[in-house]
Structure formats: C-alpha cells, structure tokens
N, C-alpha and C positions, 0 to 999 in steps of 0.2 A: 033217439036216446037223448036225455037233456045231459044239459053240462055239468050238471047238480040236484040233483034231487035235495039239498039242505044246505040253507046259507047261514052265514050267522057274520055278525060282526063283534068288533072290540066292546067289551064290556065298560072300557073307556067313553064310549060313543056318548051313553046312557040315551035317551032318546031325539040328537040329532038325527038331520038326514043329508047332512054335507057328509059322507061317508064312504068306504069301499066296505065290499061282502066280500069272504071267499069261500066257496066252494068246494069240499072236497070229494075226490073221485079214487079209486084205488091205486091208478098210475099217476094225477097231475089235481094242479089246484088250479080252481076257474077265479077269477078276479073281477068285481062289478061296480060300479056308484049305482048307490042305494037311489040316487035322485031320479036315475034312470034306468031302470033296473032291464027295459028289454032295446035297451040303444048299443049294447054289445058285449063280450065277453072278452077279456083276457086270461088263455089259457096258458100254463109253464108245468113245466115236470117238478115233482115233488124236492127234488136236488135243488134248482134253480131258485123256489123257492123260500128254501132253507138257505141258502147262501145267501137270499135276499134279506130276509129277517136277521142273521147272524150281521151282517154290514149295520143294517140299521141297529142293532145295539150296540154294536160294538162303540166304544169309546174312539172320538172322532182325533186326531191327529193333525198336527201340523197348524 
C-alpha cells in the first residue's frame, strides 16, 4: 500500500522545488522533499499534525 496516493504542496511554493509535500491518508499525514521524493517519508497522526501547523501559526512569544 503507498503512503499516499496524492501529494500536493503549499500553493505558496508556486513552482519551486526546495519544498515538503504532504500526503494524506485516512489515519496520518505522510511528509516528503519534493527534491527527493523516493529518499523517504515522514509519517505522523493526523493530531500531531495539527498541533504542528497550529505552533507554526501561532504568534511566536518571548
């Protein structure tokens, strides 16, 4: 079974290739650089994240 059947990246990108894809799967999101797309995958649960993306917006502190 692949990790993703559909990648996509930020629409911010527009068409570099310094970039991450992610993948999503019904339980978890798969994580890639577009530079090298079969040198490996990081995989996380759909919570993880969201909690990731929430930090990164969030307004930084201190």
């Amino acid at each position: 079974m692949a990790v993703s059947d559909r990648w996509r990246k930020s629409t911010y990108s527009g068409e570099a290739v310094a970039c991450v894809e992610i993948g999503q799967r019904q339980d978890h999101i798969a994580i890639r650089d577009t530079k090298n797309r079969l040198g490996g995958t990081l995989v996380v649960s759909r919570a993880a994240f969201g909690s990731f993306l929430s930090s990164v917006k969030s307004p930084r502190r201190g």
